[in-house]
C-alpha positions as CSV (number, residue, x, y, z in Angstrom):
1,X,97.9,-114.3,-50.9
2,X,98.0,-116.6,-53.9
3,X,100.3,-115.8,-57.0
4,X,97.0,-115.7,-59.5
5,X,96.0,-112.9,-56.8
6,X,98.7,-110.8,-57.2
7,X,98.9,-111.1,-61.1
8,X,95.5,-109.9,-61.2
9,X,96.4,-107.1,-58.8
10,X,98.8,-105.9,-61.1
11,X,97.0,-106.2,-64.3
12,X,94.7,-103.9,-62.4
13,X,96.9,-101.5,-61.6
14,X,97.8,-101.8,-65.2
15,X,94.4,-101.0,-66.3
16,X,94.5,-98.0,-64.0
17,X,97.6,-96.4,-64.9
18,X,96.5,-96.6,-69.0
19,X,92.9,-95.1,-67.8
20,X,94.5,-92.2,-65.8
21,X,93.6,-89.4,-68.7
22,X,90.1,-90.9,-69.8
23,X,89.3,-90.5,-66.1
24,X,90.8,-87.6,-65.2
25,X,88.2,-85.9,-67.9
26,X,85.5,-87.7,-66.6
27,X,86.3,-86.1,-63.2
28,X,87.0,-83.0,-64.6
29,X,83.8,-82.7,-66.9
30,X,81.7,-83.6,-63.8
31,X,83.6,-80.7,-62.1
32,X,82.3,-78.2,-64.3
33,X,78.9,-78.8,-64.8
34,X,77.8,-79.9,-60.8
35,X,74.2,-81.1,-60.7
36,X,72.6,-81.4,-57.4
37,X,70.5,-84.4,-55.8
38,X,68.1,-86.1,-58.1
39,X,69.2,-83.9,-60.9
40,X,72.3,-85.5,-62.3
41,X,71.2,-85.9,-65.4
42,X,74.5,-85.2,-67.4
43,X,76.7,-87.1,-64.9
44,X,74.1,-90.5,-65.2
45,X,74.6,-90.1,-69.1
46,X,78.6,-89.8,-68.9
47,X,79.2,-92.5,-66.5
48,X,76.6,-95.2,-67.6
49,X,78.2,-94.2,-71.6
50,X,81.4,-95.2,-70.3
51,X,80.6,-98.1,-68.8
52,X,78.5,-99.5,-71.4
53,X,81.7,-98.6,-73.9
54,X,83.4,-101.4,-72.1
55,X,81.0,-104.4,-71.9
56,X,79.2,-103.8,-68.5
57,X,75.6,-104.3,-68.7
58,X,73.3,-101.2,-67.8
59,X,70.0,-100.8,-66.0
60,X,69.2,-97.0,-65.6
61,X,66.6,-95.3,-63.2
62,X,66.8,-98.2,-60.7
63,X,65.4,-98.2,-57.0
64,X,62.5,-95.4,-58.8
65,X,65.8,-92.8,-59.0
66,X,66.0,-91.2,-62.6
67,X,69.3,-90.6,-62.0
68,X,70.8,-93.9,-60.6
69,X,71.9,-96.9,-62.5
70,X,73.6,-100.5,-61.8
71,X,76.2,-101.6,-64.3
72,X,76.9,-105.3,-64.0
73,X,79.6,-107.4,-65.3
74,X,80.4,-111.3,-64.6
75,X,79.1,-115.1,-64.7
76,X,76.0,-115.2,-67.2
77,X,75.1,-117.7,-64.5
78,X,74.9,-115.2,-61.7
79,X,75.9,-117.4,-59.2
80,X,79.7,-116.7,-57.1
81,X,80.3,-113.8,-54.8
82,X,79.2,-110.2,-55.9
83,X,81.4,-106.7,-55.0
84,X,79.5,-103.7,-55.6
85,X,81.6,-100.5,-56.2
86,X,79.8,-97.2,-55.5
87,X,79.6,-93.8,-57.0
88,X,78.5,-90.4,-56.2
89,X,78.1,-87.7,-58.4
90,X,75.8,-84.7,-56.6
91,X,77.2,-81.7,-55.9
92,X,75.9,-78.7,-53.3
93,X,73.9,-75.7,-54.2
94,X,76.1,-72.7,-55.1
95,X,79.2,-74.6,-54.0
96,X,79.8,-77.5,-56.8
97,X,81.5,-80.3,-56.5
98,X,82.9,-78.7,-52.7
99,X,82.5,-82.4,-51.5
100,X,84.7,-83.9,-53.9
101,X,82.1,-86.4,-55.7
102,X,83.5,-86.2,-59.2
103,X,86.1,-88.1,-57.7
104,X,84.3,-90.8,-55.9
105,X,82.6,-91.3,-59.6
106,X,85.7,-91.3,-61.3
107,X,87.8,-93.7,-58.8
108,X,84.6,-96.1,-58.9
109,X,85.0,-95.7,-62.7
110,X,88.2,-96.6,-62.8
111,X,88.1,-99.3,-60.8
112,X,85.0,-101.2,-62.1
113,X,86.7,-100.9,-65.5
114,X,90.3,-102.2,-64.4
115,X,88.2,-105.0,-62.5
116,X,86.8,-106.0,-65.7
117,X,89.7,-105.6,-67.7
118,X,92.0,-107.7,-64.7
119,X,89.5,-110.5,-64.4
120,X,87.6,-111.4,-68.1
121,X,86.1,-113.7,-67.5
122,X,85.1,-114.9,-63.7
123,X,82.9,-116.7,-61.3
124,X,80.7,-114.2,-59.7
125,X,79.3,-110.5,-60.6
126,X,80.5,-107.0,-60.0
127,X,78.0,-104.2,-59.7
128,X,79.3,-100.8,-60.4
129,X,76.8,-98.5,-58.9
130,X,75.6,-94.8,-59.5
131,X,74.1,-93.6,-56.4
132,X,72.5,-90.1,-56.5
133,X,71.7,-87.5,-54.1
134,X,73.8,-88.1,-51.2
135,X,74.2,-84.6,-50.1
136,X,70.5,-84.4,-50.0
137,X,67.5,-86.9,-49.9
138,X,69.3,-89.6,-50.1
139,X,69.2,-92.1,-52.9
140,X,70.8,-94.7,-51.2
141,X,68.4,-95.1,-48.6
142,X,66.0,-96.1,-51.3
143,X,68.3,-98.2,-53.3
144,X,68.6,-99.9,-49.9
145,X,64.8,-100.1,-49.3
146,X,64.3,-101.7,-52.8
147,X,66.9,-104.6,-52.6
148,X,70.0,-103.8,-55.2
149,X,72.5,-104.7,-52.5
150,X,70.8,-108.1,-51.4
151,X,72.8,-110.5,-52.6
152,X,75.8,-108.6,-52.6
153,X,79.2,-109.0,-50.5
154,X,81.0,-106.0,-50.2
155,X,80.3,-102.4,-51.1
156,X,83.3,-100.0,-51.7
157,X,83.9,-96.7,-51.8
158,X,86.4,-94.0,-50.9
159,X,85.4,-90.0,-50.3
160,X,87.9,-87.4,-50.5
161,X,88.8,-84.9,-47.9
162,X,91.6,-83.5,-45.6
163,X,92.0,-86.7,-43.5
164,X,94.4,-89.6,-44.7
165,X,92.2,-92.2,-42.5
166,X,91.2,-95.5,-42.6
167,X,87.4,-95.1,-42.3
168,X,84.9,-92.4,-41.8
169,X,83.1,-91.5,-38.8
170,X,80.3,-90.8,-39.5
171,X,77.1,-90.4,-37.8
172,X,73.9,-91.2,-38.1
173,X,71.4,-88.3,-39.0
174,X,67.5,-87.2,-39.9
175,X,66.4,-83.9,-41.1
176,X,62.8,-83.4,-39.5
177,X,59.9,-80.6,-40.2
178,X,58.4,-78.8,-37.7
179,X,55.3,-77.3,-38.0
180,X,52.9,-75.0,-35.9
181,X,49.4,-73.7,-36.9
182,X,48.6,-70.8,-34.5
183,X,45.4,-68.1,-35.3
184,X,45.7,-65.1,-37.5
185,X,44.9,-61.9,-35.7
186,X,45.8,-57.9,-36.2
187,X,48.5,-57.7,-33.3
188,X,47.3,-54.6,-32.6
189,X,43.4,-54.3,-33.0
190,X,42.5,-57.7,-31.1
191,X,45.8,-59.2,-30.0
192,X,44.2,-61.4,-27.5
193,X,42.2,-62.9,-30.7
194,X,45.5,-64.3,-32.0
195,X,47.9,-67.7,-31.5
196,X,51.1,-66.6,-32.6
197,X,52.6,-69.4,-34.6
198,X,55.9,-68.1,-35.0
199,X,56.5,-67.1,-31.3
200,X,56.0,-70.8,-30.7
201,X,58.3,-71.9,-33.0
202,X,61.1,-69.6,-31.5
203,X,60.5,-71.0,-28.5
204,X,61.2,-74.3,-29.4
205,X,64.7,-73.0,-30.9
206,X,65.1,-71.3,-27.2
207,X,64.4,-74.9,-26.1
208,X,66.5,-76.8,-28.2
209,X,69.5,-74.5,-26.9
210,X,69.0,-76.0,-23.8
211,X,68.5,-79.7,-24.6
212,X,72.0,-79.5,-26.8
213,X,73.8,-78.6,-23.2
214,X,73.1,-82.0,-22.4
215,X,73.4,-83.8,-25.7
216,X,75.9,-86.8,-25.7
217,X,79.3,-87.0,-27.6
218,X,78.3,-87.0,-31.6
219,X,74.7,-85.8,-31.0
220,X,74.2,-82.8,-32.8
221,X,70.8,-80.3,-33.7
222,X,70.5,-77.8,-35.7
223,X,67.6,-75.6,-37.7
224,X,66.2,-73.0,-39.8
225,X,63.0,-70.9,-40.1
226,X,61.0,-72.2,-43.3
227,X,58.4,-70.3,-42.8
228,X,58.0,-67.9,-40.2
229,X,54.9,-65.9,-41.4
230,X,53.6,-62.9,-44.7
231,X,53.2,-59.6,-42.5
232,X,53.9,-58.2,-40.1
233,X,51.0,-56.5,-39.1
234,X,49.1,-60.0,-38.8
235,X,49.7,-62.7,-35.9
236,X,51.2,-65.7,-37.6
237,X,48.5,-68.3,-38.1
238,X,51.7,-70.9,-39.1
239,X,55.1,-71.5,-38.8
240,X,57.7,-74.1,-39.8
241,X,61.2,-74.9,-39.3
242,X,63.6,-77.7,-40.7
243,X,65.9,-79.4,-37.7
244,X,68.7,-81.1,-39.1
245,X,69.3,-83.8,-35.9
246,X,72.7,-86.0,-35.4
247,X,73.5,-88.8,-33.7
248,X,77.2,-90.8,-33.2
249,X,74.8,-94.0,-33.2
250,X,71.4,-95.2,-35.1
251,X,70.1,-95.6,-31.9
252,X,71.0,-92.1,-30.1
253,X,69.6,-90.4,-33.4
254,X,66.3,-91.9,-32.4
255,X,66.6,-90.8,-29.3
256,X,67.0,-87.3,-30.0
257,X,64.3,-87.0,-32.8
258,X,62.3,-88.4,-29.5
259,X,63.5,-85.6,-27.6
260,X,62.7,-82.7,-30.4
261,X,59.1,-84.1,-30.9
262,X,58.6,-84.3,-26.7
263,X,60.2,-80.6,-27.1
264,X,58.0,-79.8,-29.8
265,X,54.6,-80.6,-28.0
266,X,55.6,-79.4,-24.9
267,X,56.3,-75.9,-26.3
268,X,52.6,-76.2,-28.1
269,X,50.9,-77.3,-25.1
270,X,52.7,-74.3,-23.2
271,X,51.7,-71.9,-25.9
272,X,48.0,-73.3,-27.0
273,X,49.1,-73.8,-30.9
274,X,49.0,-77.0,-32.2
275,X,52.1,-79.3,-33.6
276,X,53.6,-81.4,-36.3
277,X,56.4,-83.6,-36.4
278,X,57.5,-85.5,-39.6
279,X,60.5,-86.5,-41.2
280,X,61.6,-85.6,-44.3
281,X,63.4,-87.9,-47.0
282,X,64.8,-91.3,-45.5
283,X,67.2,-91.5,-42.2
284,X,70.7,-92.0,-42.2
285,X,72.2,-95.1,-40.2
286,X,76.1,-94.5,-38.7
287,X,78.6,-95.9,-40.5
288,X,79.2,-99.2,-39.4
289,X,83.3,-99.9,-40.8
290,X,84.3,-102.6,-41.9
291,X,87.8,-103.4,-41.1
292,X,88.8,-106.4,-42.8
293,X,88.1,-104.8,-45.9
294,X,89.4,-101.2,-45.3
295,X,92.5,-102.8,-44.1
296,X,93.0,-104.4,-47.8
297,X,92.3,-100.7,-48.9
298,X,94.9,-99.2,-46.6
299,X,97.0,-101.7,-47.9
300,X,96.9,-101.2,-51.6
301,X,96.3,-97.5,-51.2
302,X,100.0,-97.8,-49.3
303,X,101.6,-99.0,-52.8
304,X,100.9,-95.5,-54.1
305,X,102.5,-93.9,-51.1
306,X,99.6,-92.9,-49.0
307,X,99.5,-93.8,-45.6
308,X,96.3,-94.3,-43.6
309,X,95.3,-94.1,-39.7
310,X,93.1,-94.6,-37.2
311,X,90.4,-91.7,-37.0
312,X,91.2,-89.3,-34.4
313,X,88.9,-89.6,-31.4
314,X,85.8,-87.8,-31.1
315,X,86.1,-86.2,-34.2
316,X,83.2,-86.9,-36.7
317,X,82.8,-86.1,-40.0
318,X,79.1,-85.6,-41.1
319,X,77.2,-88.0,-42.6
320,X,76.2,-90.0,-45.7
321,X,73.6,-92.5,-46.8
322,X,76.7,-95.2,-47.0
323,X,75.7,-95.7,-43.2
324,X,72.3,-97.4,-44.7
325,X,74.4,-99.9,-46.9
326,X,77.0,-100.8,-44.4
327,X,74.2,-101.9,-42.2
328,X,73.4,-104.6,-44.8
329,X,76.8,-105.5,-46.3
330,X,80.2,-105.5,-45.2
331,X,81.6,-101.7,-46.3
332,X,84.6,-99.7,-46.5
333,X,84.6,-95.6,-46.7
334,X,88.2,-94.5,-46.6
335,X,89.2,-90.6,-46.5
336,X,91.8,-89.7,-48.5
337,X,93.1,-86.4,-48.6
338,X,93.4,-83.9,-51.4
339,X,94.4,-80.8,-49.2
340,X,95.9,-80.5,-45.8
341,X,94.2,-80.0,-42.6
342,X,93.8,-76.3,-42.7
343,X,90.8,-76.9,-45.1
344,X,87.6,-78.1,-44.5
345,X,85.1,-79.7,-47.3
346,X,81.7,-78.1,-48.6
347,X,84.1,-74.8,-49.1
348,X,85.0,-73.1,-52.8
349,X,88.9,-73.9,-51.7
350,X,87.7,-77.3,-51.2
351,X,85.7,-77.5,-54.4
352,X,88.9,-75.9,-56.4
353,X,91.4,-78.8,-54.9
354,X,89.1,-81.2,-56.2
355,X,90.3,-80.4,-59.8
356,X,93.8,-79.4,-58.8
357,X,96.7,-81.9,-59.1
358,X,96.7,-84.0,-56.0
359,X,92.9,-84.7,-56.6
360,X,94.0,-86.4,-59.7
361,X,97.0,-88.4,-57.7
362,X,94.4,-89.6,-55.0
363,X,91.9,-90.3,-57.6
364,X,94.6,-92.7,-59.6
365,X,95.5,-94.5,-56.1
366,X,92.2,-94.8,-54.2
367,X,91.2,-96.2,-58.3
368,X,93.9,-98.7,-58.1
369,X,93.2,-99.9,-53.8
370,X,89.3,-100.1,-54.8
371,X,89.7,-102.5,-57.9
372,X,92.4,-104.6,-55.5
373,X,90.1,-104.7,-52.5
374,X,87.0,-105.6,-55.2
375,X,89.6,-108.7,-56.7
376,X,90.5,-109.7,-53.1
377,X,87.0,-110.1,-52.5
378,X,86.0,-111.9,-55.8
379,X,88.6,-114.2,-55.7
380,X,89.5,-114.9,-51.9
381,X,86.6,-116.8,-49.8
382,X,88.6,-115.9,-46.3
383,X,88.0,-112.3,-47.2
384,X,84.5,-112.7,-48.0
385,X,84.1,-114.8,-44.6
386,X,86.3,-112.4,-42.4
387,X,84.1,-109.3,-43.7
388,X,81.0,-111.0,-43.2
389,X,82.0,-112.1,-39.9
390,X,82.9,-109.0,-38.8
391,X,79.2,-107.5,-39.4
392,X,77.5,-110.0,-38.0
393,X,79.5,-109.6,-35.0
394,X,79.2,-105.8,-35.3
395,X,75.3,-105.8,-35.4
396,X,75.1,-108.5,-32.4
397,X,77.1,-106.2,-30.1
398,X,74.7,-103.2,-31.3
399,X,77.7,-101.0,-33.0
């Protein structure tokens, strides 16, 4: 690596180290007040205000998201290679920020800032990104769908958790409605009269238990009773359930939501109701890593004294709407650990650690290895070339 590289590596780290407390209470006022998918209001306002406090260039409410923004920095002439560092900012119902997302917003703060403030002036763009309503919907998918990442060379993120690993597993996934219309009827004065809705829709749980005996490695589903009737002295004329469906591949998701809707009409045929199948919100892809630039990650990340491996085999680790992007672009989606192994995320102890004292140490360092990776790839075509490389030869082996 060239000289000028380095330099600008440690200016960055520079930048870092004298934005630790600014961030910090970003991460921390996030922390209090958690807003869930497509209502992070208060979070868009705090992160696009401190962006725009430092030169970057905001558009708010892109991809049709109220809550999702692109702040831009760079050549006027917009031509040069583009990095576009992603943050997260939704937190779950009752649970807060249980998945660690103030501190994938503040670590993409920090690092789009110390980028700026390592580089001035430069020959190509970077994007800092607000991405809402990951836990839930989705937003990436539709940021995705309406083209902010064309154009754009690597996408970077880290997510906290109790893994010190390289890259995420993590699957691909769907949450589909099911939906059966039955007749009404008293279940007592003319029970032949009636289509019991709801019996049908039990039995395709009954029948789901026995397709997940089968299910391959990674392939997961899983559902609740929406709506499962008013009375009980009336034959339920409908009933719904929501089937959360994963797959360890794009493509094995699809075959299971082909499985659940064979299921589904099998059991309606079987019981004389009648059936429908329909996704809701968009799909998640598998995370497709990208290992030239999470080894630059590792690498930086190492400086701080954090040491990353392999994932362990077979183990998976949910899913995010990150799978969509690194489909597109070269991506890297570390875990770094802010408790030990005896935790698990979407938990109140989770949710406390990620305002406790390590959170704030792994915030600083994943910060620091994000804005390093980002200037590696602004400023070095071999990385650029490697990454891309890599996901082209990714998506022609279908992984």
């Amino acid at each position: 690596m060239s000289q000028t590289a380095e330099s600008v590596h440690a200016r960055a780290r520079e930048a870092v180290s004298a934005l630790e407390d600014r961030l910090w209470n970003v991460s921390l006022a996030l922390h209090r007040e958690p807003e869930t998918a497509y209502e992070e209001h208060r979070a868009a306002r705090l992160l696009t205000g401190e962006l725009e406090r430092d030169g970057f260039e905001l558009e708010r409410g892109v991809a049709g998201l109220p809550t999702a923004f692109v702040a831009r920095t760079g050549s006027v002439s917009g031509g040069g290679p583009c990095v576009a560092v992603l943050m997260e900012y939704d937190a779950l119902p009752s649970l807060g920020h249980a998945c660690g997302h103030n501190l994938i917003a503040s670590a993409g703060l920090g690092a789009a800032l110390a980028v700026r403030a390592a580089l001035g002036d430069f020959e190509g763009s970077l994007l800092a990104v607000g991405t809402p309503a990951e836990e839930r919907g989705g937003g990436k998918v539709a940021q995705v769908a309406a083209g902010l990442f064309d154009g754009v060379d690597a996408a970077l993120m880290f997510h906290p958790g109790v893994h010190d690993w390289t890259w995420a597993p993590l699957t691909a996934s769907a949450q589909v409605r099911v939906g059966f219309h039955g007749r009404a009827a008293h279940p007592t004065g003319s029970p032949t009269e009636g289509i019991d809705a709801l019996g049908a829709l039990i039995q395709l749980f009954n029948t789901l238990g026995v397709l997940s005996r089968r299910l391959p490695a990674g392939s997961h589903v899983h559902g609740i009773v929406t709506d499962g009737g008013r009375a009980t002295n009336v034959v339920p004329a409908y009933a719904e359930g929501m089937f959360g469906l994963r797959g360890a591949t794009t493509s094995a998701l699809e075959d299971l939501v082909d499985e659940l809707r064979s299921c589904a009409r099998g059991v309606a045929s079987a019981t004389r109701t009648g059936v429908e199948v329909a996704d809701v919100g968009g799909r998640y892809e598998h995370f497709r890593d990208n290992e030239v630039l999470s080894g630059l990650f590792a690498g930086h990340l190492g400086r701080a004294g954090i040491r990353l491996s392999e994932p362990e085999p077979g183990v998976y680790l949910g899913s995010s709407d990150f799978g969509n992007v690194s489909t597109l672009v070269p991506g890297t989606h570390p875990w770094v650990a802010i408790m030990g192994t005896e935790g698990s995320g979407h938990t109140y102890e989770f949710a406390e650690a990620a305002a406790g004292p390590r959170a704030r140490r792994v915030m600083t360092a994943a910060a620091e290895a994000l804005a390093c990776t980002a200037i590696d790839v602004l400023l070095r075509s071999d990385v650029r070339d490697r990454a891309w490389a890599r996901l082209r030869a990714k998506a022609a082996e279908g992984l």
